[in-house]
N, C-alpha and C positions, 0 to 999 in steps of 0.2 A: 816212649820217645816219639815214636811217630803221630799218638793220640799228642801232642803238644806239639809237632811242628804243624797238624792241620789245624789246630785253635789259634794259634800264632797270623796262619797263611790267611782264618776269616778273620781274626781280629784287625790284620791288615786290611781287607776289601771292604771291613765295616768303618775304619777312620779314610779309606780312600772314597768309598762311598759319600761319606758324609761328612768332606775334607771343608766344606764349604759353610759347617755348621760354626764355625772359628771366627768368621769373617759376618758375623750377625751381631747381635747387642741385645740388650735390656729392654722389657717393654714395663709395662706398670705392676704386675704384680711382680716380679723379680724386682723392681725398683721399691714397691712396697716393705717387702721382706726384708730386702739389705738397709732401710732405713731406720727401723725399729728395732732390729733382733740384735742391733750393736750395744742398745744400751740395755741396762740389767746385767748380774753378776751369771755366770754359765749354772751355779747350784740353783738358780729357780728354773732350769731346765732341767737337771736331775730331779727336782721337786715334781716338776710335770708329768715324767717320766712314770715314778711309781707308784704316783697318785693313779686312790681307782675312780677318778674325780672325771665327770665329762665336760668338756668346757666349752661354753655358750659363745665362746669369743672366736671360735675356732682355731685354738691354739694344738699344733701337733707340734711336739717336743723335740721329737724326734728330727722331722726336716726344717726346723727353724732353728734347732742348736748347728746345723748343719750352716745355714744362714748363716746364722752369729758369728761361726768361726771363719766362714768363706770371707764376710764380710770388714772383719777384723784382719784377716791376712793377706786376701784377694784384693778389696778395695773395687775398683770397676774397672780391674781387666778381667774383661767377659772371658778371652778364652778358656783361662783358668778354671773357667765354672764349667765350661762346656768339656773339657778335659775329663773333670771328675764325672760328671755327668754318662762320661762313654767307658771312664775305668767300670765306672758300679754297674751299666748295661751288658760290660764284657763279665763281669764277675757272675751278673742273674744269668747269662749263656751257659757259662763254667756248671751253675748249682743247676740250672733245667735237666744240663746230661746228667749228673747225679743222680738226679731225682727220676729220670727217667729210666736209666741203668739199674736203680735197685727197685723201679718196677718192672723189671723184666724186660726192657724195651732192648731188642738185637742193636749193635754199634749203627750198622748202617742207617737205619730206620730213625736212630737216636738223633744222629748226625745230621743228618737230611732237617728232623722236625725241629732241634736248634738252630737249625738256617734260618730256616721259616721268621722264627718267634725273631731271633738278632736283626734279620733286615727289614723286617713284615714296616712295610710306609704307613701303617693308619697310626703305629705307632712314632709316626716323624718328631711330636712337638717331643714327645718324650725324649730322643735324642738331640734335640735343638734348642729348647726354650728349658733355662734352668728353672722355672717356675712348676714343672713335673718332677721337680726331683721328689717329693711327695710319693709320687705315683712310684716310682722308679727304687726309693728304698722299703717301701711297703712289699714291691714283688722282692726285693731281695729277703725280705725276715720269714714272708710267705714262706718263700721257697725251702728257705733253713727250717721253716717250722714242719713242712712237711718232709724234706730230708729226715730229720731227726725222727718224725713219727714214726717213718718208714722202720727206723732202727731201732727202733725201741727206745728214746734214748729221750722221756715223757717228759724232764722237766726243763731241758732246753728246748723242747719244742715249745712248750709252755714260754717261756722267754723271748722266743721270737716271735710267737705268734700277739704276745703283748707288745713288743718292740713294734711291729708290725703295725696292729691298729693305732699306736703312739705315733707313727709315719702318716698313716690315712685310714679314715674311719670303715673303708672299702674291708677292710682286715677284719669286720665283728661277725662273718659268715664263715669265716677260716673252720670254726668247729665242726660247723655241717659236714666244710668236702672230709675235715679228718672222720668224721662219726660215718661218711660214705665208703670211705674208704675202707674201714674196718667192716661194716657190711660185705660190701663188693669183693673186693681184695684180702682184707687182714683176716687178724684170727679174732673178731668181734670181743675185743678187749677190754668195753665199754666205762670200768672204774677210771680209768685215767684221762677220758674224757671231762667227768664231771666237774674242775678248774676251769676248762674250758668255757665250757657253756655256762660256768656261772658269773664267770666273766663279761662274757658276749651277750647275756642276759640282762647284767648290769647297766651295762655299755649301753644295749642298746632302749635299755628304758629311761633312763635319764636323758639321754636321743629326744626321746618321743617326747619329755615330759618337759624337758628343760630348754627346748629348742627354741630360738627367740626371731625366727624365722614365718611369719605369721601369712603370708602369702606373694610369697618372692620366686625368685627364682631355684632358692634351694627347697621350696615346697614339697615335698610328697606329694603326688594327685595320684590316687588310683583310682583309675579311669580309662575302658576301653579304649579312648582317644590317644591319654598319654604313652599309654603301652604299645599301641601303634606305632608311634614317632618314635618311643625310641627303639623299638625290635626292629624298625625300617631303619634306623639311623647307623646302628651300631653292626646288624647284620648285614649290610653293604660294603661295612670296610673290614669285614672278616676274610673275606676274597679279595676285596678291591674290585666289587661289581656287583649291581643290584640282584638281591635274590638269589646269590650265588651257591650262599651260604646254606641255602637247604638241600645242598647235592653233598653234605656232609655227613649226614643220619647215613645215607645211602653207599655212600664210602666206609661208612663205619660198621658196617654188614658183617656180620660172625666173628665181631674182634672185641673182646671184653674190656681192651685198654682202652680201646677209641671209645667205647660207650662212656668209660669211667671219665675220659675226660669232656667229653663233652657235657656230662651230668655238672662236673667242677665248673666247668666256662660257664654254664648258664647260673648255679648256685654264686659265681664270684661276681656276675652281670649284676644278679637282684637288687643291690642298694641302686642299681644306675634305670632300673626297668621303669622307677617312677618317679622322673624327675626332669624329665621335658626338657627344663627351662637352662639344666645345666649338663649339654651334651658335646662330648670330646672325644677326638680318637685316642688322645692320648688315656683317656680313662681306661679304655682295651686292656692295659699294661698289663694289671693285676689278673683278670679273668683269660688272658692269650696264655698265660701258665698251663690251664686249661686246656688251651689249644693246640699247644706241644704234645700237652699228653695225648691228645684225641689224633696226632697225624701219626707221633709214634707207631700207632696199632694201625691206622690207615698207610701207613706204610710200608708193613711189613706183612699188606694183602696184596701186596703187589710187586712185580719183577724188578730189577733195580733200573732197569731201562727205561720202564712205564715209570719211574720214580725220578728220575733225571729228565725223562720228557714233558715231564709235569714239573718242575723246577725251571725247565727252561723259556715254558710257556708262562709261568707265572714273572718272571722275571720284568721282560718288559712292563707288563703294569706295574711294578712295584716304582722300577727307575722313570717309568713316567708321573706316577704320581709322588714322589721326590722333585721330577724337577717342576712340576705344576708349585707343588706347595713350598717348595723351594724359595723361586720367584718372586712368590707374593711374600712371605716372610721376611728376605733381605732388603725389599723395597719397603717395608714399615720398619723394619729396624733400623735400614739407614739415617730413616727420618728420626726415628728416638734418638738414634746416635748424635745427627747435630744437636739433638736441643738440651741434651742431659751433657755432651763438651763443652757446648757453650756456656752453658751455668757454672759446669766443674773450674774451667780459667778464669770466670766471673768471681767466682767464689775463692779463687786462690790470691786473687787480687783484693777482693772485698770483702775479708771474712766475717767483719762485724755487723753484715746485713742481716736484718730483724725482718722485715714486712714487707711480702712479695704481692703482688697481681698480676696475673697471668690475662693474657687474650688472646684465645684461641692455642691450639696443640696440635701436633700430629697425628696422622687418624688414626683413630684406634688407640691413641693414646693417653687413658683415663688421671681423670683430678689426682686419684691417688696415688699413680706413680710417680708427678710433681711432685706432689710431697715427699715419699719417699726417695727422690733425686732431693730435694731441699734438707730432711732430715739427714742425710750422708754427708753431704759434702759442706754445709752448716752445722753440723751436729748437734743440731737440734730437733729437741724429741718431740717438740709442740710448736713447728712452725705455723707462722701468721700468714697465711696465704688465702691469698681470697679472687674469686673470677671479678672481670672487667667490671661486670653488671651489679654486682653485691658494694654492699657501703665497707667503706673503709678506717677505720678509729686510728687509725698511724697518723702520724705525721709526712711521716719519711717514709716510700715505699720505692722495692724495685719492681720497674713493671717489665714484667715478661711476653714479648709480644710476638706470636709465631708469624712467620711472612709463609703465605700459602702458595704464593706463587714460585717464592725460591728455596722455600723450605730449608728457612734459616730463623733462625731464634737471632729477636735481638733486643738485649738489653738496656737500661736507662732507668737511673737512679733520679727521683720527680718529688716533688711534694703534692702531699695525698689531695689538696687542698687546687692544685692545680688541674 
């Protein structure tokens, strides 16, 4: 009873904390996904599911059936999305202590390193931006996959850990930390590994082979350089301060847990070490599992005093850097907000519009989310949409023209010819 009214008392500081994530909107790729994932029948997402097929298009099954159904019930009230968004982040809090508890980690210690992970800011978009739910149900299958390993309990780990990479391809290393674990920790159990890794093998060679990614930003570079930028990128927001992160080995001093986890945080980092081009806090999600396990043991080196005075010290950076990225987040979503209302009343008004032109958008707010606001609220799977600049074969088009000054969308239905 009491372990349930203090999950209750953070679950509350975690929706009072980030009371303000409600009052944000849609940007383009959340616009993307709710515009396409509506049409198709839900069984070609089961079809996705347990296919061992990797797909070139970057289809995960997993958070686009999630789409599909938000998008079919929800519609574009955002809160809705942000809701479920912080149930499934309170739910991976829930499975962290689990997971932590049946490795040995003491309540306190357990308690404390769930704080951590639940309010940790590098992880902000993850609770903000419904475009991480990827991120965010990949750590929940994670976590069951390793719960269950813990327990013996081989083929719904198996289940989750394929659920998992079906959420986000970050899940095809999952094997390693179980195959570390049984090393470090277990009783070197190693048969019931080999599903795993022949999975993850699969997985990850059709990856290599079938990638249609030729030198973008989802590129692979290995390269001293790459690996710089992102070991500097991602280990800044482990702390919330440059370089901080390496007073972590040091904390993790004669604790076999702390080791184990910080061996997992780096193994669950690897898909993200070389890729430069596509760097997120939110990516953290999957690999701060990790990070729980590695404070757990760093926690319990230390007095509960030194454990609360360290908590309290980490605090302020955390809420300052919430309201930094706070700031900047509800001032571009406001801007999305006008220009995806103004179309939705546009379009409630004029539903038989065919052939859009857009001129200009709010920052940050890419061609594809357009579409995806036009696919939604047109339902249309293949709208006609084209920039000011490009030619036009309609007749009849509506041009969509952002006003920069007052950051206001405004519509008018032209001939293309004019």
């Amino acid at each position: 009873m009491k372990k349930a009214a203090l999950f209750l008392a953070f679950a509350a500081g975690f929706l009072l904390l980030n009371r303000a994530a409600y009052q944000g909107y849609f940007q383009d790729d959340e616009l993307d996904n709710i515009g396409w994932t509506q049409f198709g029948p839900a069984v070609e997402y089961l079809k996705g599911v347990v296919t061992p097929q990797f797909f070139v298009n970057n289809f995960r099954p997993v958070g686009h059936f999630y789409f599909r159904e938000a998008a079919l019930h929800f519609g574009l009230a955002f809160p809705k999305y942000v809701a479920v968004l912080h149930a499934v982040h309170l739910l991976n809090v829930w499975l962290l202590w689990m997971l932590l508890r049946r490795l040995g980690a003491r309540e306190f210690a357990a308690g404390a390193a769930c704080v951590v992970f639940g309010l940790h800011m590098a992880l902000f978009d993850a609770f903000w931006k419904p475009a991480y739910v990827f991120d965010v149900l990949c750590g929940t299958f994670c976590l069951l996959s390793l719960v269950c390993w813990v327990e013996r309990r081989w083929v719904l780990s198996f289940i989750a850990f394929w659920l998992a990479y079906k959420a986000k391809e970050v899940a095809v290393v999952l094997p390693a930390v179980l195959a570390l674990y049984e090393f470090w920790m277990g009783k070197r159990q190693w048969k019931a590994l080999v599903p795993f890794f022949a999975a993850s093998i699969s997985f990850g060679t059709q990856a290599f082979w079938m990638s249609p990614h030729g030198d973008d930003d989802y590129t692979f570079r290995f390269t001293g350089a790459a690996l710089a930028r992102t070991v500097t990128f991602y280990g800044s927001r482990i702390l919330l301060a440059p370089y901080a992160a390496v007073l972590l080995p040091v904390a993790a001093w004669r604790n076999r847990r702390a080791w184990f986890g910080l061996a997992v945080m780096g193994i669950l980092f690897l898909p993200m070490m070389f890729l430069p081009g596509r760097m997120d806090g939110a990516y953290c999600y999957v690999p701060f599992i990790g990070l729980g396990i590695a404070l757990s043991g760093i926690f319990e080196n230390w007095p509960r005093a030194v454990v609360l005075a360290a908590l309290l010290l980490w605090a302020p950076l955390d809420i300052h850097a919430l309201r930094v990225q706070r700031n900047v987040t509800l001032a571009r979503d406001k801007a999305a907000k006008a220009w995806v209302t103004t179309l939705a009343a546009y379009g409630a008004a004029h539903p038989t519009a065919e052939a859009f032109v857009f001129d200009g958008g709010p920052e940050g707010f890419a061609r594809w989310g357009m579409e995806g606001a036009v696919k939604f609220i047109f339902h249309r799977l293949d709208p006609r949409l084209s920039a000011a600049s490009e030619p036009v074969a309609a007749s009849d088009v509506t041009l969509l023209r952002w006003d920069v000054t007052n950051h206001r969308l405004d519509i008018t239905a032209r001939s293309a010819s004019n």
